[in-house]
N, C-alpha and C positions, 0 to 999 in steps of 0.2 A: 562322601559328598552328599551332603542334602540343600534343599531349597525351597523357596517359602512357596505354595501354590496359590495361583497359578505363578509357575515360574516366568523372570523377565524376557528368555528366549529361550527357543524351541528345544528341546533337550537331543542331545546328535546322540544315534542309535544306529548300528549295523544291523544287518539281517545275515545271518546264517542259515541257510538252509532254504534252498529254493525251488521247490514243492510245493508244498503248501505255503512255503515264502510266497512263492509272486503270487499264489493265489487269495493270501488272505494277511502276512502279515505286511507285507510292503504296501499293497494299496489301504492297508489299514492306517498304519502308523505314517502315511503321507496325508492322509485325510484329517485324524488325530490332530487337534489347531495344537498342541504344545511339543510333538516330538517332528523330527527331519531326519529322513533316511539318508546318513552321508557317506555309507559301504555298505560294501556287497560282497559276500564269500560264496564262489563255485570253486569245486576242486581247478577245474579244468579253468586258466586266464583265459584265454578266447571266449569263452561262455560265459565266466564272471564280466569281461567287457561288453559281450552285449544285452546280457540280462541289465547291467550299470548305462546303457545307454539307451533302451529301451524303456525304462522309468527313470533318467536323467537322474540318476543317481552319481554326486563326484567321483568317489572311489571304488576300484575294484581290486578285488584281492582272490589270490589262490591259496591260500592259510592261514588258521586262525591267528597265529601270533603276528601277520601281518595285519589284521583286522583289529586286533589291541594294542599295537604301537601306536595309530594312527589319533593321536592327541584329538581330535575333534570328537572321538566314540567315546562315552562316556556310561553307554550300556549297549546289552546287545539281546536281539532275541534269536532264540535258534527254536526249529524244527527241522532240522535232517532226522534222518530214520535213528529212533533208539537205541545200537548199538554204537552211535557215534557220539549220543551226549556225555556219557563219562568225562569222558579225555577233552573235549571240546569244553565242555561246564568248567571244568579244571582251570583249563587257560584262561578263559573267561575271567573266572571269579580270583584268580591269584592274580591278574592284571590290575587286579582293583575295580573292576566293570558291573554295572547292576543288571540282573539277568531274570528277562522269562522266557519260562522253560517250557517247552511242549511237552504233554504225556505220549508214551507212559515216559518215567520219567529218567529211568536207565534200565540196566538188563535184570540189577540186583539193587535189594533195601539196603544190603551193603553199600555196595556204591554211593545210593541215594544218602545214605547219612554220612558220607566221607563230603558228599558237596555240600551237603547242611549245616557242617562241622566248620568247612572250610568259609562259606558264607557269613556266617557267623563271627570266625575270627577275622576275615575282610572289611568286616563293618560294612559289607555292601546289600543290595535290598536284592530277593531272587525270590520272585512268584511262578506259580502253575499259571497255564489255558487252560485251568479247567472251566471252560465258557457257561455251563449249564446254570450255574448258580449267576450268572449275571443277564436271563433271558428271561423274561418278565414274570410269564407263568409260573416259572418256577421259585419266582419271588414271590411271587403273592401266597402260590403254595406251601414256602417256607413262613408266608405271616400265618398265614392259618394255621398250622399245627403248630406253632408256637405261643397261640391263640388258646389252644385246645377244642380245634375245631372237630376232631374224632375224637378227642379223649383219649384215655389208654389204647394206643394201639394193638391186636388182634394178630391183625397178621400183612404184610408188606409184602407185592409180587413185583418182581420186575420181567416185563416183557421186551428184549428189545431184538427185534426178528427181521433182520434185511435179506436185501440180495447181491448187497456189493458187489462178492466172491462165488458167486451162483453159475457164472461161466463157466466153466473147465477151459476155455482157450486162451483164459486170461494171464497173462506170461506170469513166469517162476521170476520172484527177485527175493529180494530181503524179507517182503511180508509172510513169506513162505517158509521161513525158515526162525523154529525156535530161536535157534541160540543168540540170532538177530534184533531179537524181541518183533516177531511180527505175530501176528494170528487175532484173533478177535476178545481174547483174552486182552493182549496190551493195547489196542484199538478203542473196544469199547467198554470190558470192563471195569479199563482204570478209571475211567468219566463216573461209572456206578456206584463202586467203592467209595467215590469223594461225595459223591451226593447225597450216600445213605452215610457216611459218617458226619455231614454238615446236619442233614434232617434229624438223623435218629441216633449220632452218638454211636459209640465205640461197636467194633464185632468183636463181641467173645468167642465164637469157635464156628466155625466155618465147615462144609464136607463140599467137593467140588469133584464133576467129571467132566474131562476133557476130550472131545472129539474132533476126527477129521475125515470132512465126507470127501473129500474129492484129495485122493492122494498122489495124484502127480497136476504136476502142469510144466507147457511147454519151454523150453529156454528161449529167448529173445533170439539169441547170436547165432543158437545151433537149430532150433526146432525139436532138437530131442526132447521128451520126458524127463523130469529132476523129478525126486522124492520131495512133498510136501512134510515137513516135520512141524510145523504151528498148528493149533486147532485153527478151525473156524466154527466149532459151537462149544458151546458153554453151558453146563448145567448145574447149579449151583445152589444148596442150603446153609443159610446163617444166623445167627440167633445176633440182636443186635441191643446195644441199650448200656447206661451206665450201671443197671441193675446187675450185679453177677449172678443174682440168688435165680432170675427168670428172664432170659434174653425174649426179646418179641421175634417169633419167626418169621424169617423173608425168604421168599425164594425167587431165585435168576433161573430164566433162559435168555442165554445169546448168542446168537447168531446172523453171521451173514453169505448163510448159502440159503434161504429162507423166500423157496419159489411165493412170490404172492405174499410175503407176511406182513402183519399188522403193523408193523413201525414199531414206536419208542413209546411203552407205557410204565405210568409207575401207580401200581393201585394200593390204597390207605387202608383198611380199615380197621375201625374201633367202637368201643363199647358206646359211643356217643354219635359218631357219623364217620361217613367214608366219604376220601378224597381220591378222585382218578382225572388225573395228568396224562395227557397221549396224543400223539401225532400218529397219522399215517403215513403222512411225505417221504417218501424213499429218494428223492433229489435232493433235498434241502434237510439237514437235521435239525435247522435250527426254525424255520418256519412252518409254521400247522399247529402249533401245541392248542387243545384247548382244555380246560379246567371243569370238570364238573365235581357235585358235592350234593352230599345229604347230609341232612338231621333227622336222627330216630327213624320213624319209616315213613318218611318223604319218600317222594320218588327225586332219581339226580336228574338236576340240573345243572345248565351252565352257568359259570360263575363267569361274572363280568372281571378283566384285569383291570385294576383300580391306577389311574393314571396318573398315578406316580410310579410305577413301574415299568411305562410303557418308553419304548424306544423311543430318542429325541426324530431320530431319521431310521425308514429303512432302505436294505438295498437288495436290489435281485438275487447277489447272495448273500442268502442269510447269516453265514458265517458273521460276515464284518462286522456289525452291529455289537455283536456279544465280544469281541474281540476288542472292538474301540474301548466298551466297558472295561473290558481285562487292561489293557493301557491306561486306561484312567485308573484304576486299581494301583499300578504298580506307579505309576507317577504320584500320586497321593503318599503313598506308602513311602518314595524314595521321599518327597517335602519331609514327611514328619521323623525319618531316620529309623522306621522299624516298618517290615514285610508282614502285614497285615494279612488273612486267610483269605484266599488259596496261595498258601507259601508255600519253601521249600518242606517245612514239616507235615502238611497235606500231600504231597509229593511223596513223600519219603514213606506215609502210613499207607494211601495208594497202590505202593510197587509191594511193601513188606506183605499186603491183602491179596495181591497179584503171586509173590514167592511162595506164601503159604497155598494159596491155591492149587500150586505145581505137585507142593509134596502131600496135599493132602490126595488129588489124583492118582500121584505115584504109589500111596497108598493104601490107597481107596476107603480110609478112614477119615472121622473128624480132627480136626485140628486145632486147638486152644488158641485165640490167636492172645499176643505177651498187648500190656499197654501200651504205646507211643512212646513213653516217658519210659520205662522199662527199656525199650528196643534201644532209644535215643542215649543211654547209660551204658551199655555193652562197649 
């Protein structure tokens, strides 16, 4: 199913997963003038009805296959926790339904290219939220180095240092638990991985170690202690670039048990000038960024966002903004009958950067990462 943009009415879309549902994709996607939120899935009916009467949404449903029968959904977005998109995407995309996806994008790259495979032969359209690429700064920043506004780059840091998870009283659930896909790896890694492979192109080999500073936290139900098995930091070297013969090196820290830390920085530099990207906003990830840059040996300065990239509206949180964008993204994408990047194949190389991660940790060497195209042929 496609349609010519802007379409002649609102395109009807469910929400799955309401978390970060009701925080950003439902007042999103009602705001959005071309889609209509007409379902709503919580496990539990009682809560899917008052979440559905609480944003006057018509239907509510307690399972997905009751959320793809419903002839008016014609796509759906989900965000439940990652160990539920599998099987959910599944249903989803075999119903025939166009689908965006929250990161990380399942547990496994396996999985991840079973729903790319499967999207694929649906003929239906399945995008990421990977929002960063559609927040101004980081556009502009994308025109510049494709500019060649550093030149060959040198060396690429990524800093990105919160305190989310900085509590210890902060209750034990899914985040906490590897096998769930929770920790700061699938949180904020996977957003890193898509950035540095939209900006800089492919990672050839990767060495990553994985920590966990606060090894228990409390159960909700019981108040006892559970064992924390996800990290919450991340230390990470990668050689990146289409070049195999000389990868440019990057290195990641990340975390979010990060008393006081600097926020979300991405610094440039090359043989012609350096670009540094960074917020310090620990409330808002998506408002604070600002841009500075050199030439030769300037001193940095700020770079003005050149306004064509700037947000049409903003809103207290910042989230929505980049989110509307990602909607507009995937409605375009479904008009012309092909899932335009951040698709399911960003998705897919994301989680495969995320798996090699794990085994290069386990260990403790580097890791060759295979191409896209490679992975996507297995």
């Amino acid at each position: 199913m496609s349609f010519a943009f802007p379409p002649a009415r609102p395109l009807g879309v469910a929400v799955v997963g309401t978390g970060f549902g009701q925080k950003v994709h439902i007042p999103g996607l009602q705001t959005y003038p071309h889609t209509q939120v007409v379902a709503v899935y919580h496990r539990d009916p009682a809560q899917a009805q008052a979440i559905a009467t609480a944003h006057q949404i018509p239907q509510a449903c307690s399972s997905v296959e009751a959320i793809v029968a419903l002839p008016q959904v014609e796509a759906v977005s989900l965000s439940t926790p990652p160990f539920l998109h599998f099987e959910m995407a599944k249903t989803i995309l075999n119903a025939g339904k166009h689908l965006l996806l929250e990161k990380p994008t399942c547990l496994t790259a396996d999985e991840a290219r079973v729903l790319h495979d499967l999207a694929q032969a649906q003929g239906v359209v399945a995008v990421m939220d990977f929002e960063y690429r559609f927040v101004p700064q980081w556009q502009h920043l994308a025109q510049l180095l494709h500019q060649g506004y550093v030149g060959q780059p040198y060396l690429i840091c990524v800093d990105w240092l919160m305190s989310s998870r900085l509590d210890p009283q902060r209750p034990w659930n899914w985040y906490a638990q590897r096998d769930q896909g929770g920790g700061a790896l699938g949180a904020l890694a996977s957003h890193s991985f898509d950035y540095l492979s939209w900006l800089f192109g492919p990672v050839q080999r990767l060495q990553a170690h994985l920590s966990t500073a606060i090894p228990q936290r409390p159960d909700p139900t019981t108040g006892s202690l559970k064992p924390v098995t996800a990290d919450d930091t991340c230390l990470l070297n990668l050689e990146l670039g289409h070049d195999r013969s000389q990868g440019v090196p990057c290195q990641m820290a990340i975390s979010s048990v990060s008393r006081q830390g600097r926020g979300h920085w991405l610094e440039v530099y090359g043989d012609r000038g350096t670009l540094i990207l960074g917020s310090s906003n620990q409330k808002d990830y998506v408002h604070g960024f600002q841009l500075q840059g050199a030439l030769g040996g300037d001193d940095l300065a700020t770079l003005p966002t050149p306004p064509q990239f700037a947000f049409e509206t903003t809103y207290g949180d910042g989230r929505l903004a980049p989110f509307m964008r990602v909607v507009d993204h995937w409605l375009r994408s479904i008009a012309q009958g092909r899932a335009e990047s951040p698709n399911l194949r960003d998705g897919v190389y994301s989680q495969l950067l995320m798996d090699i991660s794990q085994r290069s940790h386990q260990t403790g060497s580097w890791v060759t990462v295979p191409s896209l195209e490679e992975f996507l042929r297995v």
